[in-house]
N, C-alpha and C positions, 0 to 999 in steps of 0.2 A: 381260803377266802373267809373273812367276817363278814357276821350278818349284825348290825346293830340291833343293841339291846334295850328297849324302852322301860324305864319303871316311872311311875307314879305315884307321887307321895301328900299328904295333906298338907296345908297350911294352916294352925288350930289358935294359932297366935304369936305375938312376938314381943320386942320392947319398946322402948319411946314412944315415937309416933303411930306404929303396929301396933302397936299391945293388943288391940282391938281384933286385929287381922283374919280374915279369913280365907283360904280358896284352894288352887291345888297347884301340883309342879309336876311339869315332865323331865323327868332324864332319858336322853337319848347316844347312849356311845358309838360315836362317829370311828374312833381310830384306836384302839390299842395295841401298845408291843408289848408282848409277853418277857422279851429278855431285860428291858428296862423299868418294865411296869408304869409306863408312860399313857396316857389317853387324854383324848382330843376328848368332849363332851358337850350335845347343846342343851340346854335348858330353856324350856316354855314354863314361866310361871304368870297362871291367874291371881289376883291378888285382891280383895273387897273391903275397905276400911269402912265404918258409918263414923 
């Protein structure tokens, strides 16, 4: 059985219209195969532009 794996990562800034960017992102792995190296993954990202 899989237990998903949540990690958390910054958003410190970006380009074009981001540059400014700030906030955070969640990874959460939903489904991996180990013999294909295949995974399902969701994503929650906060995102703060001024």
């Amino acid at each position: 059985m899989f237990h998903p794996i949540c990690v958390m990562m910054p958003i410190i800034g970006g380009t074009g219209a981001f540059r400014f960017a700030r906030g955070f992102m969640q990874a959460k792995t939903q489904f991996f195969n180990l013999t294909s190296g295949n995974a399902i993954v969701e994503y929650h990202v906060v995102a703060i532009h001024y």
